[in-house]
N, C-alpha and C positions, 0 to 999 in steps of 0.2 A: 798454760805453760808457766812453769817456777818463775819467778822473779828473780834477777841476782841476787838481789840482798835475802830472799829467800833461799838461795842457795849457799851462798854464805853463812850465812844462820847454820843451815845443818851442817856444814863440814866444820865450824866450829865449835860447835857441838861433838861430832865424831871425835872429834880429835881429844877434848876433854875428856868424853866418855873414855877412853882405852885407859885413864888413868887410874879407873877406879873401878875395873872388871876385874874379878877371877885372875890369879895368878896361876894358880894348877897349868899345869900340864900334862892332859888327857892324851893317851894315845888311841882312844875310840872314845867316839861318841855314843853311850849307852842311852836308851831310851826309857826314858821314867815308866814302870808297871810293864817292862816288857822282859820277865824272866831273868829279875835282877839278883846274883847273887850273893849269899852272907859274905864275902868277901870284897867284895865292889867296892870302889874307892868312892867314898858318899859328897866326895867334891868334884866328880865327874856325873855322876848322877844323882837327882832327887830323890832322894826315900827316908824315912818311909812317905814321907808327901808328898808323891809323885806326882796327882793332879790339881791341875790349876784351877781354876774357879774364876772367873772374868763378868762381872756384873755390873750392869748399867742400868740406870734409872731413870724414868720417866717424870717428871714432878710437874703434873698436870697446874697444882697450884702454886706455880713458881717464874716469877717474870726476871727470874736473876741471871736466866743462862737463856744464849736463844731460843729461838720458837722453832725451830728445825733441830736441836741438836736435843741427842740424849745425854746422860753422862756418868762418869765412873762414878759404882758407889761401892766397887770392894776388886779385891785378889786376893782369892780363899786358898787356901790347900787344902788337901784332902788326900787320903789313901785313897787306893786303887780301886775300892770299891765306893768309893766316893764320899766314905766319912772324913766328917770336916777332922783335920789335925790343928789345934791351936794351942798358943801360949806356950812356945817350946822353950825357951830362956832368956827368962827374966832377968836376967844380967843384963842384958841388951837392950831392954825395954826404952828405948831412947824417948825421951820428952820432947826434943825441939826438932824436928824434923825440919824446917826451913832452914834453922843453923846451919843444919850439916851438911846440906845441900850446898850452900854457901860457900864450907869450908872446901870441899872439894868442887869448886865453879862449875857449879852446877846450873844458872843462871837461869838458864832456856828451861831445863827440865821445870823450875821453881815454877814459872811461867806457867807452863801448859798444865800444870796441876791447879796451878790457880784457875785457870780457864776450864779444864776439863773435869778434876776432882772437886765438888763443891759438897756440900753442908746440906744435900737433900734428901738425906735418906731417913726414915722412921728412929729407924737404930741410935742416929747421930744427932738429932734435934738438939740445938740448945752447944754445942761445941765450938770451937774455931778450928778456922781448916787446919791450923799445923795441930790441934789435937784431933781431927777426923785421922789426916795423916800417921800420927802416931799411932794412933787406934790401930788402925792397920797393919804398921809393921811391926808393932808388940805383938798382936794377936798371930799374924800371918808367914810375916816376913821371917822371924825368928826360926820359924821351922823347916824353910829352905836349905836342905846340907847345904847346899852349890855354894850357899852363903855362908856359911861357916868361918868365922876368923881366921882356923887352918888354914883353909883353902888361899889366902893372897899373901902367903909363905911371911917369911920373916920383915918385914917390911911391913906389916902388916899397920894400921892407923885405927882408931876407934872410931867406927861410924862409916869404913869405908863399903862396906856391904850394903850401906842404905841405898844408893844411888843405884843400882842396879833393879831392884824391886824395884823400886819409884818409874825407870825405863821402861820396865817391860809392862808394866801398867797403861802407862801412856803408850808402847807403841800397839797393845793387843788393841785399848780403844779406838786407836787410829786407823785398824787393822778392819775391824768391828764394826761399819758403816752403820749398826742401825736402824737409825730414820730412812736412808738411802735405801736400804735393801726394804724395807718395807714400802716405802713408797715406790720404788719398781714393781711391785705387786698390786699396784692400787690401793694399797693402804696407807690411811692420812686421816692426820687426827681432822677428829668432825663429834661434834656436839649430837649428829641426826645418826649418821653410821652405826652399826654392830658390826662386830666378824666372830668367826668361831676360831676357837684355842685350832683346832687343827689348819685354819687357812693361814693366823699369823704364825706359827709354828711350821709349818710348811714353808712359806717365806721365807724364815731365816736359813733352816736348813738348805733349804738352794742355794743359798750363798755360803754360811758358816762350812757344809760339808758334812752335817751330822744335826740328830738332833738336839735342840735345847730346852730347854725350860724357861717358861715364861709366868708372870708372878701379876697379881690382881688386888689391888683393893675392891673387898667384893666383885662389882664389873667391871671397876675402871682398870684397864693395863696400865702398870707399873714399871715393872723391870723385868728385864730378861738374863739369863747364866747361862754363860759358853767356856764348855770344856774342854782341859787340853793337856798334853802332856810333852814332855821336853827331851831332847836327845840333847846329853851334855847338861851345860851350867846357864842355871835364869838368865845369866850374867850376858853369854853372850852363844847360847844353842840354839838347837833350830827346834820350833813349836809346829807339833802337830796337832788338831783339833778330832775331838772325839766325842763318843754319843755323849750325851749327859747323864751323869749315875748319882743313885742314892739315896733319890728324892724323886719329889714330883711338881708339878707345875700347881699354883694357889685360883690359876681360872674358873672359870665355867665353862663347859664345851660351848654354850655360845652365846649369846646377847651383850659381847664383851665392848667395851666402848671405849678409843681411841682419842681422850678430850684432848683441845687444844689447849697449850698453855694461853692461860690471860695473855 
């Protein structure tokens, strides 16, 4: 059961967040990659980076984040056929990412990214998290219409489109159990254990709704990518999950090894 002040927490929270969603006013909710026309209002739907990319890491060699938890290490976009879209404007390329979070009391959100977005991915070695962060939404976040400056009409603030990426990050993760849906499967990291790419892959999919991709250093499991696409704005649509396109999984079909963190 929540705790009060756990409940607390999120409605204040909620109540913040509405300040710094999406102003548009949609009269349908259009679905990203789902026969979107040259015409389409591109702050009611995403295009052309209509899907999402949700990725988490395993960092077997890392005692900085629990021993049960995975953790964010991206939110890609991608066209509909699953190429990555990045680097869409550089204008925006924000540097301080905790700033601006800040500015618009963002508090909680600052929080769970300190706790859930950490510094352990290959890519990011050697960074600080507000530049893991930044990394992110220069590369990613920039190509989201739904975020587009237009889109939160004349009122609009510099930096106010960051908080929404940073949300939907954190709530896919939250969404995204994981450790938990693997370990419903019987699978738990173990030093002794193998499994094959299709029994943890099978796993997720029972839970996720679709398949994923999952990623190896050589045999040790690493991270996994769940895909999805949005009806409406990042800001505040509804996320559907879809097969994984584009690519392929970095495992071995099997001798794949689950290690514990230190």
């Amino acid at each position: 059961m929540l705790s009060a002040t756990t409940i607390l927490q999120a409605l204040a929270f909620a109540t913040a967040f509405t300040t710094v969603s999406a102003k548009t006013t949609c009269t349908n909710n259009l679905v990203s990659c789902h026969n979107i026309s040259a015409s389409a209002n591109l702050c009611c739907v995403n295009a052309p980076a209509g899907t999402l990319i949700h990725t988490q890491t395993w960092d077997y060699n890392s005692s900085s984040s629990p021993s049960e938890t995975w953790t964010i290490s991206g939110l890609l976009t991608a066209d509909c056929n699953g190429n990555i879209v990045k680097n869409c404007d550089p204008s925006r390329a924000y540097s301080n990412i905790s700033n601006i979070l800040g500015e618009f009391k963002q508090t909680l959100l600052r929080t769970q990214l300190s706790t859930d977005w950490l510094n352990q991915s290959s890519s990011t070695l050697g960074l600080t998290e507000n530049e893991v962060w930044a990394q992110a939404w220069d590369t990613y976040g920039t190509c989201l219409s739904t975020l587009s400056p237009t889109c939160f009409g004349a009122g609009y603030v510099q930096g106010q489109e960051v908080p929404p990426y940073f949300r939907r990050a954190v709530n896919l993760y939250r969404n995204d159990v994981t450790y938990l849906w693997l370990r419903d499967a019987g699978i738990v990291p173990s030093k002794a254990a193998t499994y094959t790419a299709n029994v943890i892959m099978g796993a997720l999919k029972a839970q996720h709704g679709h398949p994923v991709y999952i990623y190896c250093d050589g045999n040790k499991l690493s991270g996994v990518a769940y895909y999805y696409n949005v009806a409406g704005s990042i800001a505040n649509g509804q996320i559907s999950s879809i097969s994984a396109l584009g690519g392929a999984s970095t495992c071995p079909s099997n001798g794949i090894v689950y290690l514990p963190k230190p």
